[in-house]
N, CA and C atoms as a LAMMPS dump frame, in Angstrom:
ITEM: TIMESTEP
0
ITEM: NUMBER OF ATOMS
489
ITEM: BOX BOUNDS ff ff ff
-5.0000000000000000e+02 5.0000000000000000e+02
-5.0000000000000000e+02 5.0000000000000000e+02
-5.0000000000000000e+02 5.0000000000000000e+02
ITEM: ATOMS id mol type element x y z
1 1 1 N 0.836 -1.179 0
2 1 2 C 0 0 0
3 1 3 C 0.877 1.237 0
4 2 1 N 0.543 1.96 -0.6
5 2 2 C 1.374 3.347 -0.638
6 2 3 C 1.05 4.161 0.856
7 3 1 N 2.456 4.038 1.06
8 3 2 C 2.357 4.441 2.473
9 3 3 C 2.556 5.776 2.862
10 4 1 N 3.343 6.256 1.903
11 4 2 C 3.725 7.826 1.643
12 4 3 C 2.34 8.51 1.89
13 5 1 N 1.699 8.233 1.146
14 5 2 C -0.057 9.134 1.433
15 5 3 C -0.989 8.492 2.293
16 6 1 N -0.65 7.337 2.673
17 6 2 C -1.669 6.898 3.74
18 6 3 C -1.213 7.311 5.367
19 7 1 N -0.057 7.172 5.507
20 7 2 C 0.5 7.881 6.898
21 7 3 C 0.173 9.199 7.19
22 8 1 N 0.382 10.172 6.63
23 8 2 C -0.167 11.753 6.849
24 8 3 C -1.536 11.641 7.26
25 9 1 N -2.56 10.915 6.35
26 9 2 C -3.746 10.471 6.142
27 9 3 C -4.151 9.952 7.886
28 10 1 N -3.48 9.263 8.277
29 10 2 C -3.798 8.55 9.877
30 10 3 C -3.571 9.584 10.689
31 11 1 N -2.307 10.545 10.207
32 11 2 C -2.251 11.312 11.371
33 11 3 C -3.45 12.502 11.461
34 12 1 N -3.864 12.889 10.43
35 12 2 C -4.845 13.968 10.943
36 12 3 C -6.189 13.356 10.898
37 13 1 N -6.099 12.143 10.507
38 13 2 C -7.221 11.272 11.141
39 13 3 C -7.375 11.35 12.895
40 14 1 N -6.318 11.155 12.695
41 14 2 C -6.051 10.767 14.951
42 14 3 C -6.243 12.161 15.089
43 15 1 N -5.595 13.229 14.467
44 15 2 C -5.956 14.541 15.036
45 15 3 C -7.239 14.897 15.092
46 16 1 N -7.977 14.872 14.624
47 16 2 C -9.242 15.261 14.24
48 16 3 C -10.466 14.144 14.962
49 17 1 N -10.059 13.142 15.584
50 17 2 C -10.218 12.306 16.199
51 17 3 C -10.401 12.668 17.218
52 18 1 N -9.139 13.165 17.829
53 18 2 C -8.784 13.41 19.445
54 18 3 C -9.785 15.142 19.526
55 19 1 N -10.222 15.966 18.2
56 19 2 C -11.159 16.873 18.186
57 19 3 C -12.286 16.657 18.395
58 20 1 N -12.635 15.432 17.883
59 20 2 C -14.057 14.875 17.586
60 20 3 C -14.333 14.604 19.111
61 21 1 N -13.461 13.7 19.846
62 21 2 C -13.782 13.121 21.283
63 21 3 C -13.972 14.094 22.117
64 22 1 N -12.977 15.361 21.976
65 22 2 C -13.242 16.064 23.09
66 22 3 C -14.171 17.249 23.062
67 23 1 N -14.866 17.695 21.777
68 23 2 C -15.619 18.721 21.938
69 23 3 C -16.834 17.503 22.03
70 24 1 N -17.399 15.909 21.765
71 24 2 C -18.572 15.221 22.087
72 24 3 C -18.188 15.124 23.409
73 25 1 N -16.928 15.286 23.936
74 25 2 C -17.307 14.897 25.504
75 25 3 C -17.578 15.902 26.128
76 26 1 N -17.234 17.115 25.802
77 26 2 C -17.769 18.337 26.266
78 26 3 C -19.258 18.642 26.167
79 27 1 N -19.55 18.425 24.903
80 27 2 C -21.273 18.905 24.998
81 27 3 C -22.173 17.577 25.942
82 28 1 N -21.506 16.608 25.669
83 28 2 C -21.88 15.167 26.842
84 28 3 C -22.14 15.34 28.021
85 29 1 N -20.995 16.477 28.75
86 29 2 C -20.844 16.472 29.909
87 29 3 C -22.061 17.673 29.913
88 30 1 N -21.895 18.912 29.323
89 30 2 C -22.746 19.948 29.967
90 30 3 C -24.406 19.274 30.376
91 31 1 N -24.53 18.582 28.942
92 31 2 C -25.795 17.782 29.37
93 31 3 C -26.05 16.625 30.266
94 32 1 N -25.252 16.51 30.574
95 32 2 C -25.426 14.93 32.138
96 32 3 C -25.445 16.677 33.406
97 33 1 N -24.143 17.512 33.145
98 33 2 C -24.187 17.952 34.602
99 33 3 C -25.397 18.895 34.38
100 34 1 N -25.59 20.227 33.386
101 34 2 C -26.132 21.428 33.524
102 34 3 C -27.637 21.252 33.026
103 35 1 N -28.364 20.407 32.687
104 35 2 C -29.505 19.876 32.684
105 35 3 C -30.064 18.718 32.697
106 36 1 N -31.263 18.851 33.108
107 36 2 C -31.976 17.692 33.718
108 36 3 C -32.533 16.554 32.36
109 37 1 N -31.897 16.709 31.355
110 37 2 C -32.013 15.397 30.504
111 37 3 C -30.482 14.726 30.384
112 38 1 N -30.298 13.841 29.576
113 38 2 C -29.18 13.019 29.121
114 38 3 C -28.685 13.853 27.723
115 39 1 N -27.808 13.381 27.44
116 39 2 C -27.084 13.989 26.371
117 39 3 C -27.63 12.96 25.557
118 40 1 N -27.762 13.898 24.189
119 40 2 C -28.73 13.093 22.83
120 40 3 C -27.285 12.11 22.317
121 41 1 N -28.151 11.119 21.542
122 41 2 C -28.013 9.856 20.944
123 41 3 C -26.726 10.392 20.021
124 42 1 N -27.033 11.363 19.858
125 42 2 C -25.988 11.602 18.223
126 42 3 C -25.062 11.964 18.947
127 43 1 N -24.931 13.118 20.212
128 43 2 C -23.812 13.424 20.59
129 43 3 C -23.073 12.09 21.256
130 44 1 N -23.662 10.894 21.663
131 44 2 C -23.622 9.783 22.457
132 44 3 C -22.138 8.608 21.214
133 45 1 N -23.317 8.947 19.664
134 45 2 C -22.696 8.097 19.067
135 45 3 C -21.038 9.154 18.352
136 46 1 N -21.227 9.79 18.523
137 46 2 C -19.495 10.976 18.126
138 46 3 C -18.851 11.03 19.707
139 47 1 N -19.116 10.127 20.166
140 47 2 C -18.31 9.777 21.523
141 47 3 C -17.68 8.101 21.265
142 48 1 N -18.526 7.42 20.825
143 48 2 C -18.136 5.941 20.113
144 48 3 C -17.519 6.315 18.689
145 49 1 N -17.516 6.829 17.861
146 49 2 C -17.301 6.945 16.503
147 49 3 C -15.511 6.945 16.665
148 50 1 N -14.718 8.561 17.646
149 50 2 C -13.408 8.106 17.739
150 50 3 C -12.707 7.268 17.9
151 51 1 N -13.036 6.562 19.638
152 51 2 C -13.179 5.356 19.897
153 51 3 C -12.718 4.315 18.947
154 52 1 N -13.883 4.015 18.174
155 52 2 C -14.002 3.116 17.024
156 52 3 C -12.332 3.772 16.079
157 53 1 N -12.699 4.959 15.635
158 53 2 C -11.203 4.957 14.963
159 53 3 C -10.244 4.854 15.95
160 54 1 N -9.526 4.465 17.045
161 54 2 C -8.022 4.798 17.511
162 54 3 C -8.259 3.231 17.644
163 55 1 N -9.052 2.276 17.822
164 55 2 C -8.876 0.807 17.392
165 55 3 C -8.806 0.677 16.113
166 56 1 N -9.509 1.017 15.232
167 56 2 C -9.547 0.921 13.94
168 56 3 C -7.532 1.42 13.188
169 57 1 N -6.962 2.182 13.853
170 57 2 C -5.595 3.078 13.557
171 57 3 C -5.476 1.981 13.965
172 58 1 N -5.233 1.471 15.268
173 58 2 C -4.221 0.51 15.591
174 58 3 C -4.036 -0.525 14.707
175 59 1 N -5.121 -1.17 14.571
176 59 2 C -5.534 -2.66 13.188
177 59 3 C -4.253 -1.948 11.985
178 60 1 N -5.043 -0.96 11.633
179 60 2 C -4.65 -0.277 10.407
180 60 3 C -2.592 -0.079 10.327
181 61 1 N -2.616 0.098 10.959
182 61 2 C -1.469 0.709 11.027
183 61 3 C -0.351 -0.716 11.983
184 62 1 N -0.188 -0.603 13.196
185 62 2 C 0.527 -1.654 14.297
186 62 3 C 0.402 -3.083 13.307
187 63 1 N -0.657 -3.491 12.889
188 63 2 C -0.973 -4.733 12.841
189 63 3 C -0.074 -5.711 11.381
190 64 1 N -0.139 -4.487 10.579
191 64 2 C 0.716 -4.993 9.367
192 64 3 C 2.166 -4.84 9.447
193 65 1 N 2.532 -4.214 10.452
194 65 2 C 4.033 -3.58 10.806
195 65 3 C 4.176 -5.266 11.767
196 66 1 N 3.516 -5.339 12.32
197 66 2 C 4.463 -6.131 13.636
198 66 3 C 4.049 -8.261 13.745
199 67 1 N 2.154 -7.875 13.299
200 67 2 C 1.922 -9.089 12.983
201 67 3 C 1.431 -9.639 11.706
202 68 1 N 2.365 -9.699 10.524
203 68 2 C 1.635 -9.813 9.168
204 68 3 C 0.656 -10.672 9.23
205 69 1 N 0.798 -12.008 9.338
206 69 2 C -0.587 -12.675 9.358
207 69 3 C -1.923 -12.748 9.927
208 70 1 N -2.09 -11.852 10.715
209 70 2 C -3.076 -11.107 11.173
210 70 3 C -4.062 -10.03 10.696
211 71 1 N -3.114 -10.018 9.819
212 71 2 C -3.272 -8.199 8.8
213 71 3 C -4.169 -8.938 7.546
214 72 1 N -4.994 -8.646 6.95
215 72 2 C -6.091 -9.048 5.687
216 72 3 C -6.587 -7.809 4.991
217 73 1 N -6.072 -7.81 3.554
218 73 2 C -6.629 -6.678 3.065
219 73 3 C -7.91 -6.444 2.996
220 74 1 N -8.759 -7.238 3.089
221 74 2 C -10.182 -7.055 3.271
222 74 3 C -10.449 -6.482 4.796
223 75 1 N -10.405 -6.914 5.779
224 75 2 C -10.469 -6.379 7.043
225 75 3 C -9.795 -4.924 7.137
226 76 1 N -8.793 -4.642 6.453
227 76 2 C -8.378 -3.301 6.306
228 76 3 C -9.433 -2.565 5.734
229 77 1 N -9.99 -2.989 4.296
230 77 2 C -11.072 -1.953 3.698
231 77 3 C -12.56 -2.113 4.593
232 78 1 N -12.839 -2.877 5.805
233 78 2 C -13.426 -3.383 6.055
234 78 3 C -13.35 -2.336 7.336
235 79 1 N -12.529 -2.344 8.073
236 79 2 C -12.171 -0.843 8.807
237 79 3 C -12.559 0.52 8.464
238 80 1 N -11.955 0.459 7.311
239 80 2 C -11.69 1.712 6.541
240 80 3 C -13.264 2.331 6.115
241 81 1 N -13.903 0.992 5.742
242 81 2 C -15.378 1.37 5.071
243 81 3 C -16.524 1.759 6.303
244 82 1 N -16.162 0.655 7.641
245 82 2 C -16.784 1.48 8.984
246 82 3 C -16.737 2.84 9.738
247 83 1 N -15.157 3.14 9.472
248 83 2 C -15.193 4.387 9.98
249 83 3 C -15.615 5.402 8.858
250 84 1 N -16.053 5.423 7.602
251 84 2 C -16.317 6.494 6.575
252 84 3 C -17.721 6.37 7.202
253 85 1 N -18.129 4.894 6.947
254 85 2 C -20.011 4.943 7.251
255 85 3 C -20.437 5.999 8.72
256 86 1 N -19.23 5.351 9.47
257 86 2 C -19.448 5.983 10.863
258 86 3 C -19.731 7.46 11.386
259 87 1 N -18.578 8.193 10.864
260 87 2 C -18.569 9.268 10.656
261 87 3 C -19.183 10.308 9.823
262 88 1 N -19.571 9.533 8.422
263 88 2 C -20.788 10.12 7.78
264 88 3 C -22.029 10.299 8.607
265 89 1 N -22.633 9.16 8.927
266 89 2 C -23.592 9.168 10.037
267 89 3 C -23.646 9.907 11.352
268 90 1 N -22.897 10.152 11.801
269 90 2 C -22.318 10.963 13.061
270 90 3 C -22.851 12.621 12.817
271 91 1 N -21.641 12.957 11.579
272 91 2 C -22.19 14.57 11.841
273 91 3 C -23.482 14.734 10.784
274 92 1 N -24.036 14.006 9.695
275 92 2 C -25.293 14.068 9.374
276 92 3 C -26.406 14.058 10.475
277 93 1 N -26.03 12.98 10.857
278 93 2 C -27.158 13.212 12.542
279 93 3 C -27.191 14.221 13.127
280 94 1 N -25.9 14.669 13.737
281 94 2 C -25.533 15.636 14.764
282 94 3 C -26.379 16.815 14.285
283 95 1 N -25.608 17.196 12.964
284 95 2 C -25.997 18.416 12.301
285 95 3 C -27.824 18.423 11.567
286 96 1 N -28.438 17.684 11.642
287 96 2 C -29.877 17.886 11.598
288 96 3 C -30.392 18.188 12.799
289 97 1 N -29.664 17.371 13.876
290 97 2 C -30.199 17.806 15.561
291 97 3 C -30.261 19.171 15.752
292 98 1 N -28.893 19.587 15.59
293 98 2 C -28.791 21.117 15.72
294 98 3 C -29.577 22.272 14.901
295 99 1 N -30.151 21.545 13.29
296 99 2 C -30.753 22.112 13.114
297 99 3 C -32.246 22.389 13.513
298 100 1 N -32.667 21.098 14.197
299 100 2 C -34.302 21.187 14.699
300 100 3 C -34.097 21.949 15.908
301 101 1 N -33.262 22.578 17.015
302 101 2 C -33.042 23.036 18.117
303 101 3 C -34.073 24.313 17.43
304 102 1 N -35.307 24.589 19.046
305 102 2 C -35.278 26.016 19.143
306 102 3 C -34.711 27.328 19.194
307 103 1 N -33.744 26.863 19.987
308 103 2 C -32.857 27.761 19.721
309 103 3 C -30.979 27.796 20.434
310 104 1 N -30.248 28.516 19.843
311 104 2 C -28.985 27.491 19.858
312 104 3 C -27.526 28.324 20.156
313 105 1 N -27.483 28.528 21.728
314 105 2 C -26.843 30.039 22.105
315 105 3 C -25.68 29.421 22.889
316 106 1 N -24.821 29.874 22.963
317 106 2 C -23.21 30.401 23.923
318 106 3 C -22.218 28.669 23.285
319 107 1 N -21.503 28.719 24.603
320 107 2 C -20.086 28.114 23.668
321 107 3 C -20.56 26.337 23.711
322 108 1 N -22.114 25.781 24.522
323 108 2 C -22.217 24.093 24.087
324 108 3 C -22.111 24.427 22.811
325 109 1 N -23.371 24.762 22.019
326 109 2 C -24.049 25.174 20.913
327 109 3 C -22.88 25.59 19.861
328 110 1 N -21.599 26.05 20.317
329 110 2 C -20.572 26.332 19.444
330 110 3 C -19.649 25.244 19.396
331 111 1 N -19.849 24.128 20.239
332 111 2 C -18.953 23.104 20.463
333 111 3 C -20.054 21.938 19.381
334 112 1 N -21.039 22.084 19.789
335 112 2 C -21.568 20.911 18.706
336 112 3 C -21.543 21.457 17.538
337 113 1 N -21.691 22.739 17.105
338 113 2 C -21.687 22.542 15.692
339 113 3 C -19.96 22.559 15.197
340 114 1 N -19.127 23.346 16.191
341 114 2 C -17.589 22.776 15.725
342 114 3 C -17.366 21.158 15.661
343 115 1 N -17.946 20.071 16.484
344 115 2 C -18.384 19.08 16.368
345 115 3 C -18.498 18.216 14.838
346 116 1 N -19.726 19.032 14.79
347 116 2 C -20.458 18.247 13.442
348 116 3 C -19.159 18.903 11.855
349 117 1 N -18.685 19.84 12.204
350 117 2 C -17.919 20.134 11.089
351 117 3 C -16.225 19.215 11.32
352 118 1 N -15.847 19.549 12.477
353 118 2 C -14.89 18.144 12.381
354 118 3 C -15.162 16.62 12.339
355 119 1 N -16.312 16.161 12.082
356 119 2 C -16.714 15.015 11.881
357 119 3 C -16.658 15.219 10.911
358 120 1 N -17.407 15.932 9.651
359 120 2 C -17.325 15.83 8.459
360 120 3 C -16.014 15.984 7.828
361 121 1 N -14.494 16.691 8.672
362 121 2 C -13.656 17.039 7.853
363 121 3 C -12.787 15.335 8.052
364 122 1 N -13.678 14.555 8.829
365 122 2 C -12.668 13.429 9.269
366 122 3 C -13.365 12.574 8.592
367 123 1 N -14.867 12.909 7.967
368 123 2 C -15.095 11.683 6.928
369 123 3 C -14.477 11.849 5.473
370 124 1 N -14.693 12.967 5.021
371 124 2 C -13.57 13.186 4.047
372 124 3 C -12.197 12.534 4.057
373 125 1 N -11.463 12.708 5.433
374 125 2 C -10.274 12.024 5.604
375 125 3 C -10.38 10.359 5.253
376 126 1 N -11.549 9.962 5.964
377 126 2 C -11.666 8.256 5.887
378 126 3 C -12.147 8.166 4.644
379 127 1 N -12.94 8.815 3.684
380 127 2 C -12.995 8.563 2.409
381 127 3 C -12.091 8.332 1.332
382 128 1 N -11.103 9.315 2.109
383 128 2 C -9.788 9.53 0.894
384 128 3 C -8.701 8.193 1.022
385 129 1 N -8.783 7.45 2.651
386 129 2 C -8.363 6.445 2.945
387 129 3 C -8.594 6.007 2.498
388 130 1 N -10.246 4.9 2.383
389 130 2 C -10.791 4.317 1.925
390 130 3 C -10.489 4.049 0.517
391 131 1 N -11.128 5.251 -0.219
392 131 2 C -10.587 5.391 -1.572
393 131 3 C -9.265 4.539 -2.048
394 132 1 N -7.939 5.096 -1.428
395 132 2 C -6.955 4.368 -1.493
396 132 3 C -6.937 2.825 -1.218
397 133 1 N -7.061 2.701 -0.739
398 133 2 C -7.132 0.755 -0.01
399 133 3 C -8.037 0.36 -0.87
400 134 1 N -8.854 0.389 -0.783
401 134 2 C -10.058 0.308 -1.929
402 134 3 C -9.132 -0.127 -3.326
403 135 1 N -8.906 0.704 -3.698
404 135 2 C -8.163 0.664 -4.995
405 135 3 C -6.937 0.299 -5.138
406 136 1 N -6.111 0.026 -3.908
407 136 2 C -5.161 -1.074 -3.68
408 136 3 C -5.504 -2.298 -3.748
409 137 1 N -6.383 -2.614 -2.426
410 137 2 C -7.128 -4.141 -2.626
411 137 3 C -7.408 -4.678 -4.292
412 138 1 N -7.886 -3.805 -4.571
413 138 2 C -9.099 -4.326 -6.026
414 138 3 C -7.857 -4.202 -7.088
415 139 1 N -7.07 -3.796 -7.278
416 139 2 C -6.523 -3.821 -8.477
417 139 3 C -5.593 -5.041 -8.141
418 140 1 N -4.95 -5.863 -7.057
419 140 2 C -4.288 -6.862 -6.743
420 140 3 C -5.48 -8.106 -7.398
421 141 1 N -6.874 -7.651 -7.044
422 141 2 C -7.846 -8.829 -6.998
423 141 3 C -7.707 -9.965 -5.827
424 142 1 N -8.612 -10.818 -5.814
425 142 2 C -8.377 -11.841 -5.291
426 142 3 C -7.358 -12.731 -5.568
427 143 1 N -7.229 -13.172 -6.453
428 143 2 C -6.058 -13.911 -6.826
429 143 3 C -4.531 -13.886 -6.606
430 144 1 N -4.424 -12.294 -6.715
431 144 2 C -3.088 -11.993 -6.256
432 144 3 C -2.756 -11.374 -5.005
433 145 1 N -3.874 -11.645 -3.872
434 145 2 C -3.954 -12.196 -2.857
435 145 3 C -3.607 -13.791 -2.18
436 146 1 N -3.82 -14.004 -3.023
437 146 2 C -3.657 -15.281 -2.912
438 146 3 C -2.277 -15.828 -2.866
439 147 1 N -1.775 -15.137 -4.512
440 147 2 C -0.554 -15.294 -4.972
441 147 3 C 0.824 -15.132 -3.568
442 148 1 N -0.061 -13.551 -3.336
443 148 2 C 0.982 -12.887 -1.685
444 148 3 C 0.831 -14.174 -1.032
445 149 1 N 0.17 -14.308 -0.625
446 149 2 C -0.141 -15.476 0.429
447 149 3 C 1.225 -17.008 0.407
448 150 1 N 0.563 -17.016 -0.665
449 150 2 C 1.661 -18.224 -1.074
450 150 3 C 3.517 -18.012 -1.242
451 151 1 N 3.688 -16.849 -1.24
452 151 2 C 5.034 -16.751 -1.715
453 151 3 C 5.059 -16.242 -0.226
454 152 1 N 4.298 -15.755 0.875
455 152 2 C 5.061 -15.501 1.776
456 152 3 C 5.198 -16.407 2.548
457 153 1 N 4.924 -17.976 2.436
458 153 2 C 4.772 -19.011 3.14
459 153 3 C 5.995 -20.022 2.941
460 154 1 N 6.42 -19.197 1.29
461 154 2 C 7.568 -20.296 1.125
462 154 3 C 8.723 -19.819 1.836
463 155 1 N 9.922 -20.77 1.685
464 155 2 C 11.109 -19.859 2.466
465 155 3 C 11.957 -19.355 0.861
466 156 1 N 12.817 -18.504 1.415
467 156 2 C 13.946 -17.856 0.61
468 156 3 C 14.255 -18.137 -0.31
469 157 1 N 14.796 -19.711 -0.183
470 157 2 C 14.958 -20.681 -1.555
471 157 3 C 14.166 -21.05 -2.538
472 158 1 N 13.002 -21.408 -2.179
473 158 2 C 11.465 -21.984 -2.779
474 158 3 C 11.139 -20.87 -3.259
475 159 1 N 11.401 -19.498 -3.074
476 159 2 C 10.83 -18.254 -3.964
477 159 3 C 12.153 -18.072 -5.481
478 160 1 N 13.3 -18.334 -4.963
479 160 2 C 14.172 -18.313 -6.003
480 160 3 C 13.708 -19.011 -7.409
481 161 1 N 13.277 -20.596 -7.091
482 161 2 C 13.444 -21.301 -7.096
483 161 3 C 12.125 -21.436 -8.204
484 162 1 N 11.253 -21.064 -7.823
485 162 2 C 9.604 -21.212 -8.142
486 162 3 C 9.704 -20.165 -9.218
487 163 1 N 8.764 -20.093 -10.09
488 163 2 C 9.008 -19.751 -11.911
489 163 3 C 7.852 -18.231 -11.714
């Protein structure tokens, strides 16, 4: 996988990540402490959505570095395609919530909708991932999956060796 553009790609993923968590845990909190309801579903699920990516980074990233056979290019696009869905869903939600609000004043109200716009700048990010892997996976095909498979099983000699 071209790693040159997918590494930058993780990091302002994680950045924008570690944005996403802490302005949902902020509007989370005002609503558990400063009123008498729960904090809504959408702000609930852009509290799971990061989450989901800094496991999803780890797979992505740790897993092909340290344990290759563990690592599956499908489970990679398979990552990759959860956190786009995820995050699409996240600030589409968020950002219709905010739009049905009566009315929508001081710095929560500036934290969810900074919220819903770094969710969207981080599905873009997982799209552009996606995109990539996507089009890594598929142009190898199945087969030459396969092919990997087999030549990394032989030893040193048996690859010389083999036509």
């Amino acid at each position: 996988m071209p790693f040159g553009l997918l590494l930058p790609l993780r990091i302002a993923q994680f950045v924008f990540s570690v944005v996403v968590l802490g302005l949902s845990a902020y509007v989370a909190h005002w609503y558990d402490v400063d009123t008498l309801t729960t904090s809504p579903s959408q702000i609930n699920f852009l509290v799971f959505v990061p989450v989901f990516s800094f496991i999803s980074m780890i797979y992505l990233e740790v897993v092909p570095r340290f344990m290759q056979k563990a690592s599956h290019p499908y489970a990679h696009l398979a990552f990759e395609a959860l956190n786009t869905l995820f995050y699409f869903a996240g600030f589409v939600a968020l950002a219709a919530f905010i739009g049905k609000l009566l009315f929508c004043r001081g710095s929560v109200c500036a934290a969810a909708r900074a919220d819903a716009v770094f969710a969207a700048f981080n599905w873009l990010l997982w799209t552009g991932s996606t995109t990539i892997v996507a089009l890594q996976v598929f142009k190898s095909g199945f087969k030459g999956l396969k092919d990997e498979k087999s030549t990394m099983t032989q030893t040193p000699i048996q690859r010389e060796v083999a036509p």
